[in-house]
One Martini backbone bead per residue (centre of mass of N, CA, C, O) as a GRO file, in nm:
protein
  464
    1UNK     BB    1   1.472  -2.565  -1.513
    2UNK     BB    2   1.206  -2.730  -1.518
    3UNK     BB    3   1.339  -2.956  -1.714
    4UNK     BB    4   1.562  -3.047  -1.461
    5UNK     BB    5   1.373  -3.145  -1.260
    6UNK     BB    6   1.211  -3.352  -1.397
    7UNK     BB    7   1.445  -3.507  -1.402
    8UNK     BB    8   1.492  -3.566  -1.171
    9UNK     BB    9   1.231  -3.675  -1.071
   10UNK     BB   10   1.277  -3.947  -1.239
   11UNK     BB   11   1.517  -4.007  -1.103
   12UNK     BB   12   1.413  -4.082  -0.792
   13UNK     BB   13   1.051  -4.054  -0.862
   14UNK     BB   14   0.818  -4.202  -1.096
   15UNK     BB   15   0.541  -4.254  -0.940
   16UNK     BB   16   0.413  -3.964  -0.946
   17UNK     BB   17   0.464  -3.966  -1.223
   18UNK     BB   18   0.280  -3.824  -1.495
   19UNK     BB   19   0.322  -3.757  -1.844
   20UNK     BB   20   0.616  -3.771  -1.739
   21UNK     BB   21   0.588  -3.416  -1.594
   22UNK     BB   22   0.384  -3.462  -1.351
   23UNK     BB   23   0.355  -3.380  -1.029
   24UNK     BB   24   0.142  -3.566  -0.778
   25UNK     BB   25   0.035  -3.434  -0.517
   26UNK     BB   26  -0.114  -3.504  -0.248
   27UNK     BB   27  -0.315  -3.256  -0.257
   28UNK     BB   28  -0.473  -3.314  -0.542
   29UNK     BB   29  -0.750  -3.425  -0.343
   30UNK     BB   30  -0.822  -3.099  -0.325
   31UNK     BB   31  -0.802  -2.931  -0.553
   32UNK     BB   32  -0.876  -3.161  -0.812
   33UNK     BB   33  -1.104  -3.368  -0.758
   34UNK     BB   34  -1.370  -3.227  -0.728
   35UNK     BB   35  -1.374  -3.153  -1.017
   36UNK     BB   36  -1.367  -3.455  -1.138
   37UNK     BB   37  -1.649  -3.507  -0.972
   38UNK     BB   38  -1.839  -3.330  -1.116
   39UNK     BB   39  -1.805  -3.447  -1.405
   40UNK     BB   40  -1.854  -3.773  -1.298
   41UNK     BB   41  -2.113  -3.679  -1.081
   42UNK     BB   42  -2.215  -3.376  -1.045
   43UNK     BB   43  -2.005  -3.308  -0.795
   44UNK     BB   44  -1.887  -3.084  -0.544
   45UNK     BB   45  -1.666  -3.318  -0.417
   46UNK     BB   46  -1.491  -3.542  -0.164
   47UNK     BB   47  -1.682  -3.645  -0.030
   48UNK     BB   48  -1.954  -3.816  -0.002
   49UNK     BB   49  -2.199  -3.597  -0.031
   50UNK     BB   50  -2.001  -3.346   0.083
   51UNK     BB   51  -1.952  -3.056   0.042
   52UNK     BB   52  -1.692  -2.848  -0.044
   53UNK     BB   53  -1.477  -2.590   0.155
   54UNK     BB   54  -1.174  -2.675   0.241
   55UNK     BB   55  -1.109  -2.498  -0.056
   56UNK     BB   56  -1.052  -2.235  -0.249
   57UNK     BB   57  -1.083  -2.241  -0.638
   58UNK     BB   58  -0.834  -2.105  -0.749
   59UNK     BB   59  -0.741  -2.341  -0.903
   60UNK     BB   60  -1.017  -2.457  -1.073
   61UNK     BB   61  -1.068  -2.261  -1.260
   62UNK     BB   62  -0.868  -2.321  -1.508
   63UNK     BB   63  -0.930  -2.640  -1.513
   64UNK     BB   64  -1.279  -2.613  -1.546
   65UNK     BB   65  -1.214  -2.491  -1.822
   66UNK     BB   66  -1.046  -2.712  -1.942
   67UNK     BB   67  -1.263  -2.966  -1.876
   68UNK     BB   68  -1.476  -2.879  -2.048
   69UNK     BB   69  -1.278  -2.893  -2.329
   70UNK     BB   70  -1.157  -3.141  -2.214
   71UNK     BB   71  -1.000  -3.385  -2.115
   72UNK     BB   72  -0.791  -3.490  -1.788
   73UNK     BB   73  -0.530  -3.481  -1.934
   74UNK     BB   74  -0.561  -3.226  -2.119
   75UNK     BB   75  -0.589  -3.041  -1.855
   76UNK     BB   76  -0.371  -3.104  -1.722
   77UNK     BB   77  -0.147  -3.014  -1.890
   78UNK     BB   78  -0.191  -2.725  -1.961
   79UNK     BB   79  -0.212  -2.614  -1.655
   80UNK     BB   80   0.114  -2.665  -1.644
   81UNK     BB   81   0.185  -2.506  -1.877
   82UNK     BB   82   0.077  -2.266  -1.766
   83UNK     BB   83   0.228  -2.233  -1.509
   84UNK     BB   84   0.513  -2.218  -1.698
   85UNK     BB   85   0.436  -1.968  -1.800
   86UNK     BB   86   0.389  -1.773  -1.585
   87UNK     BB   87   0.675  -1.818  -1.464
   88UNK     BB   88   0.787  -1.675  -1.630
   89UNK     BB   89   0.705  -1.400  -1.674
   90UNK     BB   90   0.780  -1.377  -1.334
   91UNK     BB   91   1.069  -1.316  -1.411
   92UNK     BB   92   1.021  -1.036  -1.550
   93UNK     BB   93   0.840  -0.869  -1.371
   94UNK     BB   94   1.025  -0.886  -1.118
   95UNK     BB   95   1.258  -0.729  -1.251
   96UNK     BB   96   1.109  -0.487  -1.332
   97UNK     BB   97   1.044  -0.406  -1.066
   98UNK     BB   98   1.299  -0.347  -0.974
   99UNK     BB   99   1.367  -0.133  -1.161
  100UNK     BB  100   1.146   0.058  -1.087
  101UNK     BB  101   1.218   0.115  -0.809
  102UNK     BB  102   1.518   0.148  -0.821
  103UNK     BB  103   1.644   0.251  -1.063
  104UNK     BB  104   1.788  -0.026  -1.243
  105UNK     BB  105   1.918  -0.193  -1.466
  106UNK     BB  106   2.119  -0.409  -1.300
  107UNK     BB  107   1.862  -0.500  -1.122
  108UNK     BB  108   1.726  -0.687  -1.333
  109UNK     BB  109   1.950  -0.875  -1.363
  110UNK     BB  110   2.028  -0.992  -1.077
  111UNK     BB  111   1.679  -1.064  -1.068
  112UNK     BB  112   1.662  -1.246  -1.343
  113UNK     BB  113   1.917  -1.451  -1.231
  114UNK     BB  114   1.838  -1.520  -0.986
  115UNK     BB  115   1.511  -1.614  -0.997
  116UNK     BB  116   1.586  -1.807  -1.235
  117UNK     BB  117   1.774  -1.993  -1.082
  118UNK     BB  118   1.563  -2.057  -0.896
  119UNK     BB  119   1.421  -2.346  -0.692
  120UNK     BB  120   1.192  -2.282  -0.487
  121UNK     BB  121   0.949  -2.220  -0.683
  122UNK     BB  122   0.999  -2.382  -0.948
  123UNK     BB  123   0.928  -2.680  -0.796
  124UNK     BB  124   0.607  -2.595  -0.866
  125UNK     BB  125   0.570  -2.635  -1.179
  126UNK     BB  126   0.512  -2.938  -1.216
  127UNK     BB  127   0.302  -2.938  -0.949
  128UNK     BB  128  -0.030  -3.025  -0.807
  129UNK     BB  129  -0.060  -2.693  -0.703
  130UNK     BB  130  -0.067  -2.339  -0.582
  131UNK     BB  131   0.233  -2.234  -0.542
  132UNK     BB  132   0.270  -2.093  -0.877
  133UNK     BB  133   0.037  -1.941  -0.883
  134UNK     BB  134   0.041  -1.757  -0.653
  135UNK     BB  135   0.323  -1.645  -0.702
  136UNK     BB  136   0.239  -1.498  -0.985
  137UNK     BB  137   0.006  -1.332  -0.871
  138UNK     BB  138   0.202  -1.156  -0.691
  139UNK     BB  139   0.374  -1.044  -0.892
  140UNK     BB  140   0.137  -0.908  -1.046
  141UNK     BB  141   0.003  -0.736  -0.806
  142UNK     BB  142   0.305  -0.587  -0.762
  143UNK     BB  143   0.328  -0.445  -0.984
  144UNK     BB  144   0.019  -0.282  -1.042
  145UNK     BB  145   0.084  -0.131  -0.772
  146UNK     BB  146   0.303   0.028  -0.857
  147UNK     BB  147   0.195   0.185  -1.122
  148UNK     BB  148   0.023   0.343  -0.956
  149UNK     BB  149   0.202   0.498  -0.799
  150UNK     BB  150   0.325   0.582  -1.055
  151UNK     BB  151   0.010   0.717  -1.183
  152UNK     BB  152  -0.269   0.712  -1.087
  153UNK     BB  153  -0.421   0.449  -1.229
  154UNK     BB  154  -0.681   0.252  -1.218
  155UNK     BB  155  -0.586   0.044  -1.397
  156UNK     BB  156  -0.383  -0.097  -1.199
  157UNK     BB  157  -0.573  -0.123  -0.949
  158UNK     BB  158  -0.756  -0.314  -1.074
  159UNK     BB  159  -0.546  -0.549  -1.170
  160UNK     BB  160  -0.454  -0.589  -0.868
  161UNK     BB  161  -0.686  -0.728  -0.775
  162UNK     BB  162  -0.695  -0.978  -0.961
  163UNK     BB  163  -0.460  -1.087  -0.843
  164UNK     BB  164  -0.521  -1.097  -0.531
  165UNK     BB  165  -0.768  -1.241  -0.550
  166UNK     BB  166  -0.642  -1.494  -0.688
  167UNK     BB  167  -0.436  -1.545  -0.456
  168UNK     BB  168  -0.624  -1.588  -0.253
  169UNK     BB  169  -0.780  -1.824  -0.357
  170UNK     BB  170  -0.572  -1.979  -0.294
  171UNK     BB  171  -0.423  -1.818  -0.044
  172UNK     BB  172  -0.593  -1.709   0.239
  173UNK     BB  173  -0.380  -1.568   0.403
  174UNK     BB  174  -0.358  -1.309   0.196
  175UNK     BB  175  -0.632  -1.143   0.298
  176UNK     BB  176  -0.466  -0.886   0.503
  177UNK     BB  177  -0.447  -0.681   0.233
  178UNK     BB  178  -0.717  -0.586   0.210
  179UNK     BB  179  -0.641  -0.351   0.446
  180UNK     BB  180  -0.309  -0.283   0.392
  181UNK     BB  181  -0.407  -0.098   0.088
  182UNK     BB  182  -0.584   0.044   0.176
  183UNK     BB  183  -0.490   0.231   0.363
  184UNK     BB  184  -0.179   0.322   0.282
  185UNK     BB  185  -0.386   0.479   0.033
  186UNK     BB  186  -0.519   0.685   0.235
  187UNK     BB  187  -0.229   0.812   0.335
  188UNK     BB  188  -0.082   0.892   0.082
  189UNK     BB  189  -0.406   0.999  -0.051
  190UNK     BB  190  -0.549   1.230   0.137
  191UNK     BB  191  -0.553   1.517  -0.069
  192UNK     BB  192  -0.747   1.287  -0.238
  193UNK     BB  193  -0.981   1.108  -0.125
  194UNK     BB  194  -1.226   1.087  -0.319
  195UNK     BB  195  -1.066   0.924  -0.553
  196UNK     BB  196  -0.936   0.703  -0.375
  197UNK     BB  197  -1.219   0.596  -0.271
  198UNK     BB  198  -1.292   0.512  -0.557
  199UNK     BB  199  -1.053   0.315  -0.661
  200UNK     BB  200  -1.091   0.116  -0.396
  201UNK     BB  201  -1.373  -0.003  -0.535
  202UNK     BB  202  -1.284  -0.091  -0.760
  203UNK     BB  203  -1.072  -0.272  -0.664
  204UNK     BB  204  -1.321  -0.474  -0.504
  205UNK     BB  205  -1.443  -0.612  -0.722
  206UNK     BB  206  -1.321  -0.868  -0.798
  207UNK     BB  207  -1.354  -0.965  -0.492
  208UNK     BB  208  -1.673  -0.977  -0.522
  209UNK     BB  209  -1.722  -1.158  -0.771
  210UNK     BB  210  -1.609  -1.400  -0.605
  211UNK     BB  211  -1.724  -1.383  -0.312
  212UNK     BB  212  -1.969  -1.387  -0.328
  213UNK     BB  213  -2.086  -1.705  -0.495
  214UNK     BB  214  -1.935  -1.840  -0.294
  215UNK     BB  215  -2.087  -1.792  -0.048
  216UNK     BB  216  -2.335  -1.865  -0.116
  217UNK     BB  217  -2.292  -2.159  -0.212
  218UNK     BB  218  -2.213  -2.229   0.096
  219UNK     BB  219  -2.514  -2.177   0.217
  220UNK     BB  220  -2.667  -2.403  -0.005
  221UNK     BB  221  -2.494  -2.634   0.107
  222UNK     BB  222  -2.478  -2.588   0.428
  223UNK     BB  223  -2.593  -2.302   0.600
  224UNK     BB  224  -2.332  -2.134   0.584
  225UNK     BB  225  -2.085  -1.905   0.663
  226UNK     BB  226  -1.780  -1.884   0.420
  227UNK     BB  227  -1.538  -1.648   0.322
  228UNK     BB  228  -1.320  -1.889   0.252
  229UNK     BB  229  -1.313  -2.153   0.449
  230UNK     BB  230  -1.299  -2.471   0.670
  231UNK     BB  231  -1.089  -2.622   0.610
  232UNK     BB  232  -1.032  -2.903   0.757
  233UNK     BB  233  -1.319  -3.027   0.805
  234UNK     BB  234  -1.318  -3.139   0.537
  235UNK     BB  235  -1.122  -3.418   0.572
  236UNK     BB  236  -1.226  -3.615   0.791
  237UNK     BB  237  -1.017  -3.799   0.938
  238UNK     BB  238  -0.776  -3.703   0.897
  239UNK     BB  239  -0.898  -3.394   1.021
  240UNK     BB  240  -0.994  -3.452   1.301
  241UNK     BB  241  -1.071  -3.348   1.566
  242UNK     BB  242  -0.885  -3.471   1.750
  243UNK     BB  243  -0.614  -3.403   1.584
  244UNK     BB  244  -0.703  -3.063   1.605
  245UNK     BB  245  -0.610  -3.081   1.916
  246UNK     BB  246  -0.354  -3.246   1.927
  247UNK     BB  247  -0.208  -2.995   1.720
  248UNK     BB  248  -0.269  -2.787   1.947
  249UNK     BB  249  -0.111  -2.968   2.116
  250UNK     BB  250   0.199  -2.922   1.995
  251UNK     BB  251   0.228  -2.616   1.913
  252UNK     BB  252   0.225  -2.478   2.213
  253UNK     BB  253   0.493  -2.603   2.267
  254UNK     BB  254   0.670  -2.575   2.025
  255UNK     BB  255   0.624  -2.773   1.790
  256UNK     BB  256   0.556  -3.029   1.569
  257UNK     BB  257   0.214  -3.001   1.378
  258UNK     BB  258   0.303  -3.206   1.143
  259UNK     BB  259   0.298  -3.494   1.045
  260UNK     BB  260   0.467  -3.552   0.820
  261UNK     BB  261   0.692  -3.427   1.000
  262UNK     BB  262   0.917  -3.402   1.219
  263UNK     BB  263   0.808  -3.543   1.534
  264UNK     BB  264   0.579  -3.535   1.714
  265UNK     BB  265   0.306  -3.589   1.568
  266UNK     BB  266   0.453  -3.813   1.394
  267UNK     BB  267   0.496  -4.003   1.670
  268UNK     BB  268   0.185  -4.013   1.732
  269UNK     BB  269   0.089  -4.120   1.416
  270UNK     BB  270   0.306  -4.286   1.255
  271UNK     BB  271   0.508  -4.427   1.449
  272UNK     BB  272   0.640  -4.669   1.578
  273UNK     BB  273   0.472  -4.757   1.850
  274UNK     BB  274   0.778  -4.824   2.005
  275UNK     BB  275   0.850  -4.560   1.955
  276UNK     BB  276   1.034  -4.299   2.087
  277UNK     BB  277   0.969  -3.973   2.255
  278UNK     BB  278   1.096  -3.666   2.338
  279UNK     BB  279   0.916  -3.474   2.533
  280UNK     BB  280   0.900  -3.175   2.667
  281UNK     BB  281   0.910  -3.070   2.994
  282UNK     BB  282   0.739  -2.812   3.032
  283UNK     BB  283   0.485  -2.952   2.972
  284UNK     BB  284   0.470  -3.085   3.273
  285UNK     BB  285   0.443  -2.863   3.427
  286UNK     BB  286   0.189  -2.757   3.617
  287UNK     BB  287  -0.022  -2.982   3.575
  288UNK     BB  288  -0.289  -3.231   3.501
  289UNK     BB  289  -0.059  -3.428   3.342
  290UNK     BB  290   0.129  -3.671   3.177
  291UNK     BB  291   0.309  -3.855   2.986
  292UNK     BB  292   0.121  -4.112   3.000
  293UNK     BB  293  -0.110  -4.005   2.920
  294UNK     BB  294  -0.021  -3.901   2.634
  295UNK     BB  295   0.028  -4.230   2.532
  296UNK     BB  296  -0.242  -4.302   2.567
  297UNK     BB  297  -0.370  -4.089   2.355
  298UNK     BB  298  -0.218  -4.248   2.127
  299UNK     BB  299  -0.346  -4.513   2.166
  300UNK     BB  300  -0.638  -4.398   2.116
  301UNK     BB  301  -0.590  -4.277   1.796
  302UNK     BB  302  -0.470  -4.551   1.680
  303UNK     BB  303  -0.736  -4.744   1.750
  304UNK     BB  304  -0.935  -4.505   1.589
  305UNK     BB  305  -0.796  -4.571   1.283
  306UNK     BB  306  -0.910  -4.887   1.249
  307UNK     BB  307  -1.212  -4.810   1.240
  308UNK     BB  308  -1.504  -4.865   1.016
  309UNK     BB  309  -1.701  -4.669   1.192
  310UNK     BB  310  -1.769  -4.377   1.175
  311UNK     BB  311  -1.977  -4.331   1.431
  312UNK     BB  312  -1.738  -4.479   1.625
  313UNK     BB  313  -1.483  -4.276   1.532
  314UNK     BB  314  -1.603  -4.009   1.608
  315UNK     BB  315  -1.687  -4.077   1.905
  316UNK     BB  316  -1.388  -4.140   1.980
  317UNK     BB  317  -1.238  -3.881   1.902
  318UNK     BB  318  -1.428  -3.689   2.099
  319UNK     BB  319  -1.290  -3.795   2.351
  320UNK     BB  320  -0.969  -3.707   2.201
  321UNK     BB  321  -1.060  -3.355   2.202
  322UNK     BB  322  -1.138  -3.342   2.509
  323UNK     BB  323  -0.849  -3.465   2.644
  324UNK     BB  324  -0.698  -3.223   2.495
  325UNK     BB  325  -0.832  -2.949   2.575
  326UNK     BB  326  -0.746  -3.032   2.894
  327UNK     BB  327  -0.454  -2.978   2.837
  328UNK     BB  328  -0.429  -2.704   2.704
  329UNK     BB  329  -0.554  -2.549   2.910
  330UNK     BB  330  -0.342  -2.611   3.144
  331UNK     BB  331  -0.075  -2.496   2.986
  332UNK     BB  332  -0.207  -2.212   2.955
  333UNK     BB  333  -0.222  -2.143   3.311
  334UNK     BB  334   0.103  -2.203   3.345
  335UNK     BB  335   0.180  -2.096   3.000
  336UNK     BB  336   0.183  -1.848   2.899
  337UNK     BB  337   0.379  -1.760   2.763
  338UNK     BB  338   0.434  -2.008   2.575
  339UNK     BB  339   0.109  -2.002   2.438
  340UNK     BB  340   0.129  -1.707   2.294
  341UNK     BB  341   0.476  -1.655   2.204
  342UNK     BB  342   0.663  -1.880   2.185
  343UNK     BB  343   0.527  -2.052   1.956
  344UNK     BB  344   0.553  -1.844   1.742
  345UNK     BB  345   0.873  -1.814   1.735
  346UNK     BB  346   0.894  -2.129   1.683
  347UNK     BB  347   0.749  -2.103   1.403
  348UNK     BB  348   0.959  -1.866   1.262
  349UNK     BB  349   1.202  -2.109   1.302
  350UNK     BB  350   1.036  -2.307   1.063
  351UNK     BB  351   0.991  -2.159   0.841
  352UNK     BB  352   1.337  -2.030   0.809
  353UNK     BB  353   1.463  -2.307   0.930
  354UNK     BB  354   1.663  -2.451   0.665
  355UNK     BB  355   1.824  -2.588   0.359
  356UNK     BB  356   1.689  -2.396   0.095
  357UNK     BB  357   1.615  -2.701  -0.040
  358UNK     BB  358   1.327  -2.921   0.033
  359UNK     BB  359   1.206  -3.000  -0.258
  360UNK     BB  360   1.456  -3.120  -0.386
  361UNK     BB  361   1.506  -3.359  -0.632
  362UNK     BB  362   1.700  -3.528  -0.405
  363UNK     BB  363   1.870  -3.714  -0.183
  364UNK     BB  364   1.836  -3.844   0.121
  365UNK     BB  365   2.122  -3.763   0.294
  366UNK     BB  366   2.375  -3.953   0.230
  367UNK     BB  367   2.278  -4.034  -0.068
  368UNK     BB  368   2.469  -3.841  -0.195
  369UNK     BB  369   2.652  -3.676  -0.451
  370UNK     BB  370   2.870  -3.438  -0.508
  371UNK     BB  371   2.701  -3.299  -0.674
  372UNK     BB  372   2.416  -3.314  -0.508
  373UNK     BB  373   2.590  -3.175  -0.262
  374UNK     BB  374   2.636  -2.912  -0.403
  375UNK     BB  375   2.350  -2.819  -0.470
  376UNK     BB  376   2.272  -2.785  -0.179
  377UNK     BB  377   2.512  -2.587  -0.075
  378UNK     BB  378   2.430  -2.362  -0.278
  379UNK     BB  379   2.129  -2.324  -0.188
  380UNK     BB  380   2.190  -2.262   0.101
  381UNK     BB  381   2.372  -2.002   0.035
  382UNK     BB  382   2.108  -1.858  -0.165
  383UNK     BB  383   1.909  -1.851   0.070
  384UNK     BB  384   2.109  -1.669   0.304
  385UNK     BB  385   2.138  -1.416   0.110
  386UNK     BB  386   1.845  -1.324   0.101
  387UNK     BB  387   1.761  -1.322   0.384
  388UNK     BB  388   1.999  -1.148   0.500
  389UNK     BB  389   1.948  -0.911   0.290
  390UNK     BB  390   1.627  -0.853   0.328
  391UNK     BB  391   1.633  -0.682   0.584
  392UNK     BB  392   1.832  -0.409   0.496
  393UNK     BB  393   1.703  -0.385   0.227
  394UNK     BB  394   1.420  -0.246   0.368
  395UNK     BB  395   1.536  -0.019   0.473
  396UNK     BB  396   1.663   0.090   0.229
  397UNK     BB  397   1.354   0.117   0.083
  398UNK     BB  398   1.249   0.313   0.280
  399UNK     BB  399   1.541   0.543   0.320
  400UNK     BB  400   1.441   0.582  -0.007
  401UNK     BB  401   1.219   0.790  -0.128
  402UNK     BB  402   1.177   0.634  -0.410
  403UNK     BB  403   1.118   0.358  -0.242
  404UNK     BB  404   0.916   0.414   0.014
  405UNK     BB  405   0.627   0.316  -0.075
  406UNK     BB  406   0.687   0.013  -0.143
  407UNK     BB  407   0.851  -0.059   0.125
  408UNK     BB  408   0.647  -0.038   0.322
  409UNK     BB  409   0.439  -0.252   0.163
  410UNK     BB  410   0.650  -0.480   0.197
  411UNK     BB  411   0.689  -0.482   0.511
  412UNK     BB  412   0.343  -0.519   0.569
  413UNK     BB  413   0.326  -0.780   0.404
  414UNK     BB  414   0.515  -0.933   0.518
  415UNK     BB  415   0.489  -0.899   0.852
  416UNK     BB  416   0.190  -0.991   0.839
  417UNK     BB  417   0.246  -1.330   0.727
  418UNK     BB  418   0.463  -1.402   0.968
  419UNK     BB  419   0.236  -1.374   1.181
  420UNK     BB  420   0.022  -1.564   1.067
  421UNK     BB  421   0.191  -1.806   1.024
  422UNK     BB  422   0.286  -1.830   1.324
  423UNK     BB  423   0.011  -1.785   1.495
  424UNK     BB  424  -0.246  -1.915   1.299
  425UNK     BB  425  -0.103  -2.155   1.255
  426UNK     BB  426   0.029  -2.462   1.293
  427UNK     BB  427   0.163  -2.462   1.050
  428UNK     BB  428   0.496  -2.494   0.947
  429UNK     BB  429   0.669  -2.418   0.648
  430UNK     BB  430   0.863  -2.353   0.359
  431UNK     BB  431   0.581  -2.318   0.151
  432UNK     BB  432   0.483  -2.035   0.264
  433UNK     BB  433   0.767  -1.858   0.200
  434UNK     BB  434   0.685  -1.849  -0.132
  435UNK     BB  435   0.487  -1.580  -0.073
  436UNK     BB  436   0.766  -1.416  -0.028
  437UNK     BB  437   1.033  -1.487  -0.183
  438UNK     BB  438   1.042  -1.237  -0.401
  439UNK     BB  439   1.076  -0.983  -0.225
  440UNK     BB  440   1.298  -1.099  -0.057
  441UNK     BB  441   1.499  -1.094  -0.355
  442UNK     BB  442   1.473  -0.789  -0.398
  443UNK     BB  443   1.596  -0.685  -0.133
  444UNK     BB  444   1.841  -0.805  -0.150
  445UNK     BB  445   1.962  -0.738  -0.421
  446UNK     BB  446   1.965  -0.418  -0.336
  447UNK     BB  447   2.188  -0.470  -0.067
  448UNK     BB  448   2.393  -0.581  -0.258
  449UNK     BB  449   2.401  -0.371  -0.448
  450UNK     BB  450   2.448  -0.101  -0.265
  451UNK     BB  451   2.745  -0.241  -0.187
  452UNK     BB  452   2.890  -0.275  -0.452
  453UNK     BB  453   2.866   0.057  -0.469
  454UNK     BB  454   3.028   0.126  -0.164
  455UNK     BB  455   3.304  -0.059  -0.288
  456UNK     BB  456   3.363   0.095  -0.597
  457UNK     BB  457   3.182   0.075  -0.814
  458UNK     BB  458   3.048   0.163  -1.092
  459UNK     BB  459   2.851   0.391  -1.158
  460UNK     BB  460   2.512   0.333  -1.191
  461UNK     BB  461   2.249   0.225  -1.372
  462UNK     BB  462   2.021   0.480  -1.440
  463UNK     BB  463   1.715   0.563  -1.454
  464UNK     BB  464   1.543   0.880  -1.613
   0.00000   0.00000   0.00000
């Protein structure tokens, strides 16, 4: 599957293609260039001068490994390598996970041909980003998290930690595993409470010993305390203050609050001047700006990305941070209702309502070809069909006793990602439900299997 995307993307834009065969993500010097200017400067940082703590290291770990012993480019393939070792590993690893949860050997065939077929995922496995390593983390954190459950045996539990630590460190949305995992745990295993206590400290090592010395260096660095990141804060210009107020008062109307992606956003910093956009009349509605003001700080924020000097850039910026904050403060104050609860449900439409194959290296628009144009509706008919089986799916492995432990805690860490990804992120889009994405096609494939044995088919083949 990886060979056949590689070979699309080259056929479609191989500008972006560097050694034949790997796509350079646009967030590249997010990710992967700290590391380089380490090598070549003797500083982990972004920006000259300055400290990077932007992003979590969880990429940088392999890369670092590699970039000792390699040059940079053989550091690059192997990387991408590695990428696509784990991610085949991961597909049978998934299908094994269903099979145990689910005691079914033909379940392992459809989760295991299920997710070889899916290029939601796959699709990022030869490019330089953290969703391939981020999935792959967590279906082996899931995986070694059943083995506990069904064995009660710390090294399984041990396991999970370093793997949950490891997709953290990718993504750190994915943090507040860490409390629903002890909690749900001291639940399950309350009359033996000291054993699992004893296990859950056991669990927290392998994450003590990665955030212990980032947290020192973060405060070594800069003075600041860090448990995590500082996200966009560190990225210059790009995500000025100014900038992550406009953003912030574009998320809060319930808009698309993402420069790159279709909307308004796209329309304040990116398109032509004279181009128009309809803004929401709700914005409008008893406040205390107009459509005007908008118009006028989009112009005051595209004037000052032409500034050359930083001090007079930032000074400047500072004006339009300020005056986007007393937008939306006006608009909380208007619109409880829309600010605080419609923003994040219509965040949870952004997420999950889309072509189902977003990333799919073929042509936009019209120019597809019949070929084309049938893979686009196959996939978008097959993230469908995962989408809407994995809702009965959740229920059907709570409500069946063998599979109720592991469904509880896939349902409350489905429902808690869904949730943080839509109220505390101000981006949403379908990268990011890439690390639902498996649990999701397992409790699909669950739901159609049981539909399909419901409907007559010959009884199950079951393990015992």
């Amino acid at each position: 599957m990886v060979i056949l995307l590689v070979m699309a993307q080259n056929a479609l834009d191989s500008t972006r293609m560097v050694h034949g065969w790997i796509f350079e993500h646009q967030d590249y010097h997010y990710f992967l260039e700290p590391v380089d200017n380490y090598f070549e400067k003797g500083r982990y940082e972004l920006i000259e001068n300055q400290p990077f703590t932007g992003r979590m290291p969880g990429y940088w770990y392999p890369y670092m490994l590699l970039r000792f012993l390699f040059s940079q480019a053989v550091a690059l393939n192997l990387l991408m390598a590695l990428q696509v070792l784990l991610s085949g590993l991961s597909v049978y690893v998934l299908a094994r996970f269903a099979e145990e949860v689910f005691r079914s050997k033909r379940l392992f065939q459809w989760v295991f041909w299920g997710y070889l077929l899916s290029t939601y995922t796959a699709v990022f496995d030869f490019q330089t980003i953290t969703e391939s390593f981020s999935v792959s983390a967590i279906i082996f954190f899931t995986w070694f998290l059943l083995k506990y459950l069904q064995e009660q045996r710390v090294k399984w539990l041990v396991l999970s930690g370093v793997f949950l630590t490891w997709a953290i460190f990718l993504r750190p949305f994915l943090g507040l595993n860490l409390v629903i995992i002890p909690v749900v745990l001291l639940i399950y295993y309350r009359k033996n409470l000291g054993r699992t206590l004893i296990h859950l400290m056991l669990w927290s090592i392998p994450f003590l010993l990665a955030e212990v010395p980032w947290v020192i260096r973060n405060h070594q660095v800069n003075g600041k305390f860090v448990p995590l990141t500082t996200g966009v804060d560190d990225y210059g210009r790009t995500y000025s203050q100014g900038w992550q107020s406009v953003r912030a008062l574009f998320y809060h109307w319930g808009g698309q609050a993402a420069y790159f992606e279709p909307g308004m956003a796209y329309w304040f910093r990116r398109a032509p001047m004279e181009e128009n956009f309809s803004l929401p009349d709700h914005a409008f509605e008893g406040v205390n700006y107009t459509r005007e003001d908008i118009v006028e700080l989009r112009n005051k924020y595209r004037e000052n990305l032409l500034l050359e000097s930083d001090e007079e850039f930032y000074y400047r910026d500072s004006l339009v941070a300020t005056e986007a904050d007393l937008y939306l403060s006006s608009y909380r104050e208007n619109h409880f209702f829309r600010h605080n609860i419609l923003s994040g449900v219509l965040g949870m439409k952004r997420l999950f309502v889309h072509s189902g194959s977003p990333f799919l290296p073929v042509p936009q628009g019209s120019d597809k070809n019949m070929f084309e144009l049938g893979i686009k509706y196959f996939y978008l008919l097959f993230y469908l069909l995962v989408l809407v089986g994995s809702v009965p799916g959740l229920f059907l492995a709570i409500r069946n006793e063998g599979s109720r432990k592991m469904g509880v805690l896939l349902g409350l860490m489905i429902v808690q990602l869904i949730l943080v990804l839509s109220y505390y992120s101000q981006y949403q889009g379908a990268r990011y439900t890439i690390s639902l994405y498996p649990w999701l096609l397992v409790l699909a494939a669950y739901f159609y299997y049981r539909l399909w044995i419901n409907m007559g088919a010959k009884t199950p083949s079951v393990r015992t």
